[in-house]
N, C-alpha and C positions, 0 to 999 in steps of 0.2 A: 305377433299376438294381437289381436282383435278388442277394444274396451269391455267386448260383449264376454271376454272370460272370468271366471269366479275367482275374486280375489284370495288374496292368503292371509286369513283372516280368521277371527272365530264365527264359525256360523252358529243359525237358532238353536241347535241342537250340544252347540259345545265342542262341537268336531272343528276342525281346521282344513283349512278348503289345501289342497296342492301348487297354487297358481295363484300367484301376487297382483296385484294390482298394477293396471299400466299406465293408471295417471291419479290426480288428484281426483276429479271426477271421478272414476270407482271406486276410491272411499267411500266420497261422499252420497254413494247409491245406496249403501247400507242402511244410509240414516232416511232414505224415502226419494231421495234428490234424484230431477228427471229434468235433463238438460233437452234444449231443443232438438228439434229434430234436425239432423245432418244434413248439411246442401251437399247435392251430388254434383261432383266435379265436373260429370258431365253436362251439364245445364251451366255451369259456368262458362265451358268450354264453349258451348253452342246455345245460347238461349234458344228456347223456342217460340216461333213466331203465334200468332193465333190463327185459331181455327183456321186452316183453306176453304177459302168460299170463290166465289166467282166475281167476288167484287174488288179480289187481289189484281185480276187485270181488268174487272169491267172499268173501273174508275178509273186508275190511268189512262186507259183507250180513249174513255169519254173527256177527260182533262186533254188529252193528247191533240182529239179532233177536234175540241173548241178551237184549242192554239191555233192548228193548223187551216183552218178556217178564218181565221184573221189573219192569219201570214197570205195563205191565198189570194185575199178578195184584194182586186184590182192590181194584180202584183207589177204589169207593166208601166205601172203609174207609179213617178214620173216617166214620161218617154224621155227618157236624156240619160245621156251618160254621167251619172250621180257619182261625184268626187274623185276615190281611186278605182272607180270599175273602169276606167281608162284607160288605165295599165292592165288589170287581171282580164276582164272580159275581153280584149285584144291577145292577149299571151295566150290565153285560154281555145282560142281561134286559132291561134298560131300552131299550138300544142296538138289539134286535131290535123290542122293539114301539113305540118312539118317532121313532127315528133319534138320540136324543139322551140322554141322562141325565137322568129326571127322581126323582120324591122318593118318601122310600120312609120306615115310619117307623120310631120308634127300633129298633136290632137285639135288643132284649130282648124288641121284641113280634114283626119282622119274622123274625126266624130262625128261631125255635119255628115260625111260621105256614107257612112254605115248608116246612119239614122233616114238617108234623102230617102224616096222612090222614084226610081227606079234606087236600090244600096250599088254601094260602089265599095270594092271590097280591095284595097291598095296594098296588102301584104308582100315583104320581100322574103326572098328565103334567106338573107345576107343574115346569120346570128346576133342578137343584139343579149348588150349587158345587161342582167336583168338584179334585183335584187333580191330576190326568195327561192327557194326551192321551187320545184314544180308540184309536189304531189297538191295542193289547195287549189291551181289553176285545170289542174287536168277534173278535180270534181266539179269545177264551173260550166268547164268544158262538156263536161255528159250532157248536161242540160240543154249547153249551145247545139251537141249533135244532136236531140230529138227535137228543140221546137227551134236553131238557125242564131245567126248572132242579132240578137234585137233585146231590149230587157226584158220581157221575159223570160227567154232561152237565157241568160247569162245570170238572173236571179231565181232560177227555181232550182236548185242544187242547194240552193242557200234558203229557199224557204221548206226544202223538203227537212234537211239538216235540223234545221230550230225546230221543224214539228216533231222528229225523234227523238231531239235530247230532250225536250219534256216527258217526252212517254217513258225515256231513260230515266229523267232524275224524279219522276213517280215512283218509278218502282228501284231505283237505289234508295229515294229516303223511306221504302216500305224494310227495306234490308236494314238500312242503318239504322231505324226506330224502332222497329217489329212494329209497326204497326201503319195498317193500309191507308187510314184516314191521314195521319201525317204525311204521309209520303207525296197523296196525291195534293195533298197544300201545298209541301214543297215545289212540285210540278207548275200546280196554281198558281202562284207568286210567281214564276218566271214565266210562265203564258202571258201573265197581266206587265211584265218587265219592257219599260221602253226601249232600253237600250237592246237587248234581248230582239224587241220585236223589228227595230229597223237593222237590225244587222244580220236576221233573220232576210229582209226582201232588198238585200244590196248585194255586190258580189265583191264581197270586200273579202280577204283570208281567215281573218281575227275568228270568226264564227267557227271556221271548219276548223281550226286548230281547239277549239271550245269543245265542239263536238269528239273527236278523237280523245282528247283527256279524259272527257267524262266517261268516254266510253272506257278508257283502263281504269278510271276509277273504280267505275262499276264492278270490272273486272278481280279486280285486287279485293275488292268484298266477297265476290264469289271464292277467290284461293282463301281469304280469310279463313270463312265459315266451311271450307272442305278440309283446308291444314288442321282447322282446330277438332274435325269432326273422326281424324284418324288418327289424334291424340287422344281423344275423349273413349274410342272404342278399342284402345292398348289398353286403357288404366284397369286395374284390378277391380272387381267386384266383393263387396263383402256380403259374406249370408242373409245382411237383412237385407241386401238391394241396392244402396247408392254405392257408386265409386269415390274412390280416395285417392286424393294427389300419391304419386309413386317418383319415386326419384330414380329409379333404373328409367323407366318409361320416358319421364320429363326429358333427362337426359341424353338417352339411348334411341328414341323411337325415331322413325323414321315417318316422313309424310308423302312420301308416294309422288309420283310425277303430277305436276301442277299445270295442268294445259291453261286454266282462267289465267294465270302467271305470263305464260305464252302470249295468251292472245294481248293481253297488257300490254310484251311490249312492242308487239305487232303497229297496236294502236299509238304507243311512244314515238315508236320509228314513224309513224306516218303524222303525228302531230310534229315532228319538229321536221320533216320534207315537207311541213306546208308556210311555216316561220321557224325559226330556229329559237324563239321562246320556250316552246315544245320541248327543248334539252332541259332544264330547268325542272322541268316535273320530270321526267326522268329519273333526275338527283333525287329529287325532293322525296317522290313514291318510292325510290330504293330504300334510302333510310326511314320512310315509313312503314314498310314493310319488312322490313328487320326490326323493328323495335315492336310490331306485332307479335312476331315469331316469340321474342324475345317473353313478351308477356303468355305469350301460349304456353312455352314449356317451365314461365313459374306456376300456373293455374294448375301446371298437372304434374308438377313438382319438384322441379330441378331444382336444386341447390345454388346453383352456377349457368342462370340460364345463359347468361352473354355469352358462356366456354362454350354451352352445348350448341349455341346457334353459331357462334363461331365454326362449330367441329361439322355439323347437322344442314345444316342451312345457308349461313350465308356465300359461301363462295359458289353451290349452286345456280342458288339467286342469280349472284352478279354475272356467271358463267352462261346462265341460259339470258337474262332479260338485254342484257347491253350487246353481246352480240345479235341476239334475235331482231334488234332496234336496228344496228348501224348495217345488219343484210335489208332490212326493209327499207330503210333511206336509199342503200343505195339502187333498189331496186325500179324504184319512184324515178331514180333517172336515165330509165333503158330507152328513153326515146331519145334523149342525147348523145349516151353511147353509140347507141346505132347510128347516128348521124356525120354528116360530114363537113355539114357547113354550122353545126351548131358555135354559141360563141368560145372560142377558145380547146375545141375540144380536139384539135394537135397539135398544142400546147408543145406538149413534153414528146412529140415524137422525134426521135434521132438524137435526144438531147442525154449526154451521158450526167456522171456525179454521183456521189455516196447513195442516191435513193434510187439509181439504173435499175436496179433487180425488181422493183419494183412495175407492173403493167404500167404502159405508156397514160392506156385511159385515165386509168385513176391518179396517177402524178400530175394529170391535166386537169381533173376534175379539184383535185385538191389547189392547184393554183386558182382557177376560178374561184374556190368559194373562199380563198384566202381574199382574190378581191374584192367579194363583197363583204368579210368580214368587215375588210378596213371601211368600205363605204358603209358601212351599218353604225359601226361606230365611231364612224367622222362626222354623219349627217349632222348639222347644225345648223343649217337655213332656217331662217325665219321663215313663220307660219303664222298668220291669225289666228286660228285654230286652235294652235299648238298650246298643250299645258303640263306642269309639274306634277309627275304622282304623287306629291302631297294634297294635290285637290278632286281627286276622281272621287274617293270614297263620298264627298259632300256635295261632290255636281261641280264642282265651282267652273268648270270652261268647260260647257259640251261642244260639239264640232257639227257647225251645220252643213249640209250635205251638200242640199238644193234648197233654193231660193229664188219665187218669183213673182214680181209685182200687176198682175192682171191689172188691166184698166176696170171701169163700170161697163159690162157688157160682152168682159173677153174672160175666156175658159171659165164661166158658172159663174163669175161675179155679178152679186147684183148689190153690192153696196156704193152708195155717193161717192162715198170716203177713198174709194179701193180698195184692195184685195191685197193678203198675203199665203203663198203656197210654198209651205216648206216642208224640209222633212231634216232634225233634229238630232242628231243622236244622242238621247239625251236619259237615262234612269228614270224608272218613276219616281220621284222625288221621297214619297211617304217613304217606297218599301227601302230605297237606299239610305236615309236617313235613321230607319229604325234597324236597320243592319250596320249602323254602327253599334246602337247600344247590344247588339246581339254578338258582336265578335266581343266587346266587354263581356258580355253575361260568357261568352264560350272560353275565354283566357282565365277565368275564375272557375270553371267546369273542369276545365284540364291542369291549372295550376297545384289546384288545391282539393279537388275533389278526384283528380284520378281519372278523368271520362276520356275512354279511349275516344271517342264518338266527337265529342269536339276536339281532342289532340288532330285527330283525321279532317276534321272540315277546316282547320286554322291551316294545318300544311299544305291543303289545295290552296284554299286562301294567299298563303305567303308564297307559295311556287307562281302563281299567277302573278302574283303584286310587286313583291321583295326586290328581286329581281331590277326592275325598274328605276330605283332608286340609285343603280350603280352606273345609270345615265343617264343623269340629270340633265346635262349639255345637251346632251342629242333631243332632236326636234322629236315630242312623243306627242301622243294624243289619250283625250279619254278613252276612244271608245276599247282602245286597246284592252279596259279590264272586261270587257266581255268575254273573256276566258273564265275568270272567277265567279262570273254571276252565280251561274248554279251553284255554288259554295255559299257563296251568300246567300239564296232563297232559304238554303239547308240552316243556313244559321237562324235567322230570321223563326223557321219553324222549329226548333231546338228550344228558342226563347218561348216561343207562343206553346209550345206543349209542357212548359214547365210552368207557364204562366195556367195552362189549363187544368194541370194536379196529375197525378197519377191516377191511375185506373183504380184504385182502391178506396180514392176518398170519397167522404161520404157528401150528401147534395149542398151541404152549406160552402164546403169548397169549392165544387165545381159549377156551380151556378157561376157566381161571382166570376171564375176566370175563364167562362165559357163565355160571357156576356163581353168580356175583356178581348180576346179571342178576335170574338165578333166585330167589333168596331175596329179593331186593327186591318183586319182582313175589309171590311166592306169601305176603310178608307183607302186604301192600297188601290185596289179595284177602281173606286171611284177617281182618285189622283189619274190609272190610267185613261179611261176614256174621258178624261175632261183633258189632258193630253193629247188623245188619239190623230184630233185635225192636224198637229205638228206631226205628229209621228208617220201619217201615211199620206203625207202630201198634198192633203183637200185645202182646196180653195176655202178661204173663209174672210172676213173681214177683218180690213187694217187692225178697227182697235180691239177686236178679240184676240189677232195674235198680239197682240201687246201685253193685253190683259196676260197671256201665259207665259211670259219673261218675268220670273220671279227674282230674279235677281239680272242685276249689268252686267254683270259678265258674263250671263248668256246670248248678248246680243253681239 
């Protein structure tokens, strides 16, 4: 029975209506009383985005191609092999003419050799130990197969990579905000991202594992907004028009095959065959996307949403996403399989014991990565570089890449003094320091206000970071959180769109926090290109770079 029935009451005439009242509210209509008008469940379920115009993709396109325009320009620059493309962009060589990673020799003779003219190209096919997956060396490797192993064939995979996750995390934070101008800031803010930008034209893994996340991020907001969109169109309709939470529906309904789900963990699987951090989010986005669900069928009425996502949803989930991930993993290593001299990989043949039933390959594949698990988690060697994830969010130890001292009159120097040519991997300072106060403002958004929207950018956040802290011993680096950045731009513009008011306020509000807005954003900007010489290798003068050592412990 519907609020809209006539209650059992006496009416104007003295009569008595058949039909009682079905809350306090229709009493109180007798007396004149006229409650708001009802949110429909369906708009809860799926807000609507604004208007479609052309500048849902013109603007990320054009944010996209600035990026990639700076990742671009001069990308072979430096000519040297920059820190750990020693290891990848070798593997990655190896990976085209082997199918597998074989042995190359030490890089005091091998790097000089690839780099001379006439190149000298010393690969053996003898298997060597490596420590990561292949799938992040074989995307290095496309690049080496179209333009040869030199830096820029070993770095354009990785500057193409960084111009797409901007065009990606465009148009996720236009999903996650509903709205276009945010999203393409979020995008903005990690174009103008230092660290972002040199790990962007290095061929280091950190990036393509970055890339791959973002991309099931993405993903998992598109299953968001279709799971919720075939809950929203079960719930019942009343005669005047909105929908009403239903508890059969909440409960009962069914959401249909989730292909965006799929692709997620298509993208799972291939982020953790490029580093095994990539497991991690995994986890992470599983129980973030149960406690989605979870919120989906209270909006549209479950009594018992945890039972019905229990009964409905979760073993689904975990049934399609974590196998779909560990076929994809293991698919990343069909050039090993196939191989015969790869390292280790007849391991386990002829070898019996309780796991025999098991294929030879994979009892061999699994002893291998059991030895790099232990070497992952034994490494301990000192590093100068090397820093505690207690310091990455504030900068406190970037890790320099390259570094090099021109005299007056060698590679562009024309200062007295000398020359310094480096490349840094180092956060723009502004935007990483004000994404701290923005993970504050997003812990208070989700503690206490409920915002599914930061609960989601804190679990990218802590699947990237968290982690970390559970090894401490082991030699890490900063540049490592360049997994999280795009969570962090997200946060950063989260803070800045709330700092700019909602669409309804009137000009005395948003002047002020549009003006607020503004200077945030054009010092972020300016922090980078007064960086920029660090970040892409230019020659510039001794005491300039100096001048941009803001603190000692980035020297």
């Amino acid at each position: 029975m519907t609020s809209s029935s006539a209650p059992r009451s006496p009416a104007p005439d003295g009569t008595r209506s058949t039909t009682a009242p079905d809350d306090w509210k229709g009493r109180l209509r007798l007396f004149g009383y006229v409650g708001r008008p009802r949110t429909d469940s369906r708009r809860l379920l799926v807000p609507p985005f604004p208007e479609p115009s052309a500048m849902a993709w013109l603007g990320p396109v054009f944010v996209a191609v600035l990026a990639g325009a700076i990742r671009f320009w001069e990308l072979g620059r430096p000519r040297a092999v920059v820190f750990d493309e020693t290891y990848y962009a070798k593997d990655a060589w190896s990976l085209l003419r082997l199918g597998y990673e074989g042995t190359w020799p030490d890089r005091k003779i091998a790097d000089p050799q690839i780099l001379a003219d006439p190149q000298v190209i010393s690969l053996s096919d003898t298997g060597s130990f490596v420590a990561h997956p292949p799938m992040g060396k074989w995307v290095i490797a496309l690049g080496e197969w179209m333009f040869g192993l030199n830096p820029f064939g070993w770095r354009f995979m990785t500057a193409v990579l960084g111009t797409l996750s901007v065009l990606m995390l465009c148009r996720i934070g236009r999903r996650l905000f509903r709205s276009t101008m945010l999203g393409c800031l979020a995008g903005g803010l990690m174009a103008v991202d230092g660290l972002h930008y040199v790990m962007s034209r290095t061929a280091l893994l950190d990036l393509v594992v970055m890339f791959f996340v973002l991309a099931a991020f993405g993903c998992l907001l598109l299953d968001r907004d279709h799971a919720r969109a075939r809950l929203a169109a079960a719930l019942p309709v009343d005669e005047d028009g909105p929908a009403r939470p239903d508890q059969v529906t909440g409960e009962q309904a069914g959401t249909g095959l989730r292909p965006w789900r799929l692709a997620a963990a298509v993208f799972l699987g291939l982020a953790a065959a490029t580093k095994w951090n990539g497991l991690y989010f995994l986890a992470f986005f599983l129980i973030l996307t149960a406690l989605w669900d979870v919120a989906s069928r209270r909006v549209a009425g479950a009594r018992r949403p945890y039972r019905a996502v229990l009964r409905k949803d979760l073993g689904w989930s975990v049934l399609s996403v974590v196998p779909v991930a560990v076929v994809t993993y293991l698919v990343t290593w069909s050039g090993w399989f196939l191989s015969d001299n790869g390292y280790g990989r007849h391991w386990a043949d002829g070898r019996g014991g309780t796991w025999s039933w098991i294929p030879a390959p994979l009892r061999s594949l699994w002893h291998y990565e059991y030895g790099v698990y232990k070497f992952n988690v034994g490494l301990d060697a000192w590093h100068k570089y090397e820093s505690s994830p207690w310091s990455w969010l504030v900068l406190g130890r970037p890790v320099l890449f390259h570094y090099q001292s021109p005299e007056p009159g060698e590679a562009g120097c024309h200062a007295i003094t000398g020359c310094s040519q480096a490349v840094l991997a180092l956060g723009t300072p502004v935007l990483w320091w004000t994404a701290c106060f923005a993970l504050l403002y997003l812990l208070y958004r989700w503690a206490l206000r409920r915002d599914w929207r930061a609960g989601a950018i804190l679990c990218a956040v802590g699947a990237g970071y968290l982690p970390w802290f559970l090894y401490q011993d082991r030699t890490a680096f900063a540049f490592y959180a360049v997994v999280f950045v795009p969570y962090l731009c997200l946060a950063v513009t989260m803070m800045l769109g709330a700092l700019l008011g909602p669409p309804g306020a009137d000009e005395k509000r948003r002047v002020p926090g549009a003006m607020a807005v503004g200077v945030i954003v054009l010092l972020i900007t300016w922090n980078f290109i007064y960086f920029f010489p660090i970040y892409a290798g230019q020659t510039i003068p001794y005491p300039d770079w100096q001048t941009r050592m803001w603190l000692d412990t980035w020297i």
